[in-house]
Z-matrix of the N, CA and C atoms (Angstrom, degrees):
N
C 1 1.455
C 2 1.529 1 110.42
N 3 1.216 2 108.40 1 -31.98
C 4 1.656 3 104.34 2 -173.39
C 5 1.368 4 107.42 3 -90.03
N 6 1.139 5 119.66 4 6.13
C 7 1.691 6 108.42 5 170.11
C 8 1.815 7 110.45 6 -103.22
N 9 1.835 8 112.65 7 -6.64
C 10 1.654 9 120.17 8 169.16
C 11 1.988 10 90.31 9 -67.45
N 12 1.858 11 112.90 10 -41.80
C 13 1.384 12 78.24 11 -149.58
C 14 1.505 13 97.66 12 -108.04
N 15 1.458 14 125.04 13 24.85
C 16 0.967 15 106.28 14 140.18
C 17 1.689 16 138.47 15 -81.12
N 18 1.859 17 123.01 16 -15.78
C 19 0.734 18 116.10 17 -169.15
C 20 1.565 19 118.06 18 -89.81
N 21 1.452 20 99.38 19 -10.42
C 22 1.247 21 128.88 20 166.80
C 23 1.948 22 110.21 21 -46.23
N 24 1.406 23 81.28 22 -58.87
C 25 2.089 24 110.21 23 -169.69
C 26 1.833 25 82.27 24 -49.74
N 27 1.048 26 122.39 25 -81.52
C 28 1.332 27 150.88 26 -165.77
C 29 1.523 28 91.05 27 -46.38
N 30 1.331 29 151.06 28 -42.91
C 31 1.191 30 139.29 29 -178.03
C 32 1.551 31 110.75 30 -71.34
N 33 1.687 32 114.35 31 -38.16
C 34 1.539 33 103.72 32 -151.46
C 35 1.894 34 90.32 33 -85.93
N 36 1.386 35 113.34 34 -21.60
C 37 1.275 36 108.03 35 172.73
C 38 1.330 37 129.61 36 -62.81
N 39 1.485 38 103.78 37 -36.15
C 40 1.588 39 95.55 38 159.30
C 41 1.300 40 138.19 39 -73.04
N 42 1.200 41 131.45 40 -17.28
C 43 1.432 42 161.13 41 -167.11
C 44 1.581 43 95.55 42 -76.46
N 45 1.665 44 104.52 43 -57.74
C 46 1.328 45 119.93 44 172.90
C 47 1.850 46 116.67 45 -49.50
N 48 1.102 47 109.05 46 -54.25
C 49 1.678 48 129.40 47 -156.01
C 50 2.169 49 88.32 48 -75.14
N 51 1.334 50 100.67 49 -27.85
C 52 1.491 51 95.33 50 178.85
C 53 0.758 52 111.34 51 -108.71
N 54 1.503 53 157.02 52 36.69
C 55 1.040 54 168.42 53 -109.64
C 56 1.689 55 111.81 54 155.82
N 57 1.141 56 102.61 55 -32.90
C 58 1.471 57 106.82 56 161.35
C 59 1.319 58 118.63 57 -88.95
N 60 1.024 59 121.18 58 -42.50
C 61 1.351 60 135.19 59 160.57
C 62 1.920 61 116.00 60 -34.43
N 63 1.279 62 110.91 61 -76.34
C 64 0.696 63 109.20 62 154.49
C 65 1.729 64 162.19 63 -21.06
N 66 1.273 65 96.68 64 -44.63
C 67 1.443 66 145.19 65 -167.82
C 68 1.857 67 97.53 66 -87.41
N 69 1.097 68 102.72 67 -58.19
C 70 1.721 69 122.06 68 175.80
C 71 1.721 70 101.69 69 -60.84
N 72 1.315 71 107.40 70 -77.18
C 73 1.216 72 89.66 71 176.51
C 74 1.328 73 141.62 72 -55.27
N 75 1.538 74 127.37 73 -19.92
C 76 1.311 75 123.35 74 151.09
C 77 1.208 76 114.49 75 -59.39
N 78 0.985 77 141.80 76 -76.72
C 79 1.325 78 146.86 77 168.98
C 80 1.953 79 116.44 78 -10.64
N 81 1.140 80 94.13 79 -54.52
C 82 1.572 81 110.06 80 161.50
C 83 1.169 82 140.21 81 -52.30
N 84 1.486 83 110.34 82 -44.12
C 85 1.544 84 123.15 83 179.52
C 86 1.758 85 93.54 84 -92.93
N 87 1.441 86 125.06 85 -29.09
C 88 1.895 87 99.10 86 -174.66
C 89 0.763 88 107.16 87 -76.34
N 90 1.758 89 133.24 88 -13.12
C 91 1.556 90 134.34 89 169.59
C 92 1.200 91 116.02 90 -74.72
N 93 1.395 92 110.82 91 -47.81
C 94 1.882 93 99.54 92 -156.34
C 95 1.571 94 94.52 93 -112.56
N 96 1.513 95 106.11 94 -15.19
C 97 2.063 96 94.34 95 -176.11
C 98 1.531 97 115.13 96 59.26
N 99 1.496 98 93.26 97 48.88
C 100 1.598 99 80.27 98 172.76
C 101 2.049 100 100.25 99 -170.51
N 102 1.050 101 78.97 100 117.75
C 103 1.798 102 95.64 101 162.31
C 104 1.159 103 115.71 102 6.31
N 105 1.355 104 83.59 103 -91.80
C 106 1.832 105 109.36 104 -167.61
C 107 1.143 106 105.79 105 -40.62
N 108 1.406 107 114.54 106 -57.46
C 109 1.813 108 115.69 107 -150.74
C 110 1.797 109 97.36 108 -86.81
N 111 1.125 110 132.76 109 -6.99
C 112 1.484 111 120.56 110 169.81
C 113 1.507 112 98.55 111 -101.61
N 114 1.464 113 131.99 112 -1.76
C 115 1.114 114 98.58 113 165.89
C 116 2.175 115 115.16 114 -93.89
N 117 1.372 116 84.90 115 -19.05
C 118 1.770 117 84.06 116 167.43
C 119 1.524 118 122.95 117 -68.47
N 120 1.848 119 97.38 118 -26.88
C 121 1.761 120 95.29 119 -170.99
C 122 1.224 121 83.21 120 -61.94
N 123 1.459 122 123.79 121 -56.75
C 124 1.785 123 128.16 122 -179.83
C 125 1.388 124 110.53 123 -6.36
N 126 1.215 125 105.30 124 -70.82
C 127 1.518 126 126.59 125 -148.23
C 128 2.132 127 97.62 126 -66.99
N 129 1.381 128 94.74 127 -29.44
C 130 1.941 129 110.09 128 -176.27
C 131 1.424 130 90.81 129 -96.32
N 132 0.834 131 162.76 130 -65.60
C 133 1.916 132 160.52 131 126.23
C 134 1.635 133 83.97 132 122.81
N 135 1.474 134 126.78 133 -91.89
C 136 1.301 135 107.84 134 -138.79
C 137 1.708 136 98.23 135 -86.46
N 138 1.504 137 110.78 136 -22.86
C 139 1.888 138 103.16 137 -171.54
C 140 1.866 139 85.06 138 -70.77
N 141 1.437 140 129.92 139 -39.90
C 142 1.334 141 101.81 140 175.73
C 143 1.681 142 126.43 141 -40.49
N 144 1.203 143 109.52 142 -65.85
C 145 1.372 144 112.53 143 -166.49
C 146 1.445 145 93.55 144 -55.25
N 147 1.254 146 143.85 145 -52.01
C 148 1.296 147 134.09 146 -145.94
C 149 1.580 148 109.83 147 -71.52
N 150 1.986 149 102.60 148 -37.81
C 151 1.454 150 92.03 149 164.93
C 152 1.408 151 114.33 150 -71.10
N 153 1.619 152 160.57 151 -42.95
C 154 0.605 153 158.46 152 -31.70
C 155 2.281 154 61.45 153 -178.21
N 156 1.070 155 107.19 154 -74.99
C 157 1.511 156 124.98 155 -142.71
C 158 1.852 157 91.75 156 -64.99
N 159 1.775 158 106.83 157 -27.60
C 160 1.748 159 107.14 158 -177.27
C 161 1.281 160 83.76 159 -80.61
N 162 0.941 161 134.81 160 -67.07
C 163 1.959 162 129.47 161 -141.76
C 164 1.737 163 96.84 162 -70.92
N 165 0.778 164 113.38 163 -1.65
C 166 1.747 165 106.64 164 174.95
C 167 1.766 166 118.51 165 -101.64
């Protein structure tokens, strides 16, 4: 049983980790329109959005 809920653990985290990712970089490029800087928010994914979500 403990190897269903670990692989489980291990799925929703990735789902998560790309999903933040994601999420950042949109967020990034409708603001600043530019490459570079949504692919770094990218690269910071969830502390982006979170600052992103206070400063607004």
């Amino acid at each position: 049983m403990s190897r269903g809920v670990t692989y489980v653990r291990k799925e929703i985290v990735s789902k998560g980790v790309g999903f933040g990712s994601a999420l950042a970089i949109a967020i990034s490029f409708t603001t600043h329109k530019s490459i570079i800087w949504a692919i770094i928010h990218g690269f910071f994914s969830w502390l982006y959005v979170i600052y992103y979500a206070l400063t607004r």
